[in-house]
N, C-alpha and C positions, 0 to 999 in steps of 0.2 A: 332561339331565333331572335332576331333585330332586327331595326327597320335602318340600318345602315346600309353604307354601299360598300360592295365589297365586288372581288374579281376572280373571276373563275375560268374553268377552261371552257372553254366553245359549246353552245348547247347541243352543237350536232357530235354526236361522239365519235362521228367517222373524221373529222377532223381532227383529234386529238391522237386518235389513232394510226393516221397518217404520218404526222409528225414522229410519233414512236418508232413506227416502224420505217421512215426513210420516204415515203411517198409524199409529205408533206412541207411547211416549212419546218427550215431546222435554226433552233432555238441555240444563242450560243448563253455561255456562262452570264454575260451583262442582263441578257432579257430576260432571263429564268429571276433573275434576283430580282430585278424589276417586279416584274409577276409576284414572286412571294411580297415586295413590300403592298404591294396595292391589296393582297389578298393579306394583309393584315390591317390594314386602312383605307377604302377606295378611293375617301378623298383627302389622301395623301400629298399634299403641293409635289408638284415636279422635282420644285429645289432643293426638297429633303430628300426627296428619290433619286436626286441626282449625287447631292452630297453622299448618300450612302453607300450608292452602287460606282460612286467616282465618274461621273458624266455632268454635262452643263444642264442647265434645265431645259433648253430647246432639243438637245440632243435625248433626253427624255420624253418629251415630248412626239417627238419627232417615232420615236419607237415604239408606245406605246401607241398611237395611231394607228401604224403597220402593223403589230400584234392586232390592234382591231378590225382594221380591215380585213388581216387575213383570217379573221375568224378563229385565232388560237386562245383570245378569249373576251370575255364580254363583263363590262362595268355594270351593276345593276344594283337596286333599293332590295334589298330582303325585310321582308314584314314578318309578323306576326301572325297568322289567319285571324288568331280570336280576336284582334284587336281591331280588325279591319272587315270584319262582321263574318266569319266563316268559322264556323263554328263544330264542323265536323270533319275529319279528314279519314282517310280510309288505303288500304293500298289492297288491289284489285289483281288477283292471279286468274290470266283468262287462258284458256284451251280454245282453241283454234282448229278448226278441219279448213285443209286446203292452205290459200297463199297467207302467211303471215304476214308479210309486211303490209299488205293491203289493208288488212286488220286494223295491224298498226299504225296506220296512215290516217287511216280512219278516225281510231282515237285519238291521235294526235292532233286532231282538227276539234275535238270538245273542249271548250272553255274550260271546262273543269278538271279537266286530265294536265295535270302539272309535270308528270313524267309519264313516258312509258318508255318502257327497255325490253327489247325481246330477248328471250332467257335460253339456259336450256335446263333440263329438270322437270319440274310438277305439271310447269306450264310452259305456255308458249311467251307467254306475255305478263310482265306486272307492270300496272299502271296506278299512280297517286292521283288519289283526288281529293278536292279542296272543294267542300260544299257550306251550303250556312246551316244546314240542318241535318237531322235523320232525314223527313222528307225529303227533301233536296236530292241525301245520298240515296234514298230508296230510288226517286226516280232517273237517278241519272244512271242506275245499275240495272235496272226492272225495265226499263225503257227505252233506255238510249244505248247504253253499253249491249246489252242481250240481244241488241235489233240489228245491232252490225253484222250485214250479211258472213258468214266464216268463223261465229262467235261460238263455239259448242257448250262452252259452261264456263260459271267463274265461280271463285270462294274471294269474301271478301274478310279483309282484318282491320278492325274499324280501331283508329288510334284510341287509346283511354288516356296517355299522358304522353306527352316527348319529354326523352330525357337527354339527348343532345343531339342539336344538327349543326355540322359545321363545315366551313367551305377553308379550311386552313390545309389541306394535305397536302402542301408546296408542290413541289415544280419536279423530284426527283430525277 
């Protein structure tokens, strides 16, 4: 992990998946390159971006904007947790009775829910969380997460080390 900026696809995943499959926008060969340069540097001058993908630097510009407004992808600081006082992280398999996404709307409103992705498999739902302590984690699992109406059980897998998180899977 870094505390650099880098570029990723859309945090909503129905957007990325749109684009895949034709219901969204569609990305030609200039902006995909575009994408992978910034998701190797986010703050990559224009002009280099432009020089490499063979565009002027407003024309880079200019596109990388509309990539962001369309929500195909999002410039953002990635930290560290331990370094920025969070100290425990954990990823969260919840079972669900009843409407899922409600669930996960739910969670997706706790500060401390970094992701959650509805599944299929063990569970209905895994959600990451980013806490500064065990306590912390106890009670955002015991408390908060367990109280969400439609919650039926969760197993938690509490991180002991990261061995790589990376946001480079280009543009395919």
């Amino acid at each position: 992990m870094h505390s650099d900026l880098v570029a990723s696809r859309s945090a909503d995943p129905k957007d990325s998946r749109e684009s895949r499959y034709g219901g969204g926008p569609q990305l030609d060969a200039v902006s995909l390159a575009i994408i992978e340069q910034l998701q190797e540097d986010g703050r990559r001058p224009y002009a280099a971006i432009g020089k490499a993908v063979g565009l002027s630097e407003a024309a880079v510009r200019q596109r990388v904007q509309k990539l962001l407004d369309q929500g195909v992808m999002q410039i953002v600081a990635v930290t560290d947790p331990l370094t920025v006082g969070f100290r425990r992280q954990a990823m969260v398999g919840v079972t669900v009775e009843g409407d899922v996404e409600a669930v996960a709307d739910a969670l997706a409103e706790m500060a401390e829910c970094e992701y959650v992705v509805m599944t299929a498999g063990s569970f209905d739902l895994m959600v990451e969380i980013v806490c500064e302590d065990d306590d912390h984690l106890l009670e955002v699992i015991n408390k908060r997460i367990r109280a969400v109406p439609g919650v039926r059980s969760t197993e938690s897998f509490v991180y002991l080390k990261l061995k790589k998180q990376t946001y480079m899977w280009g543009t395919r």
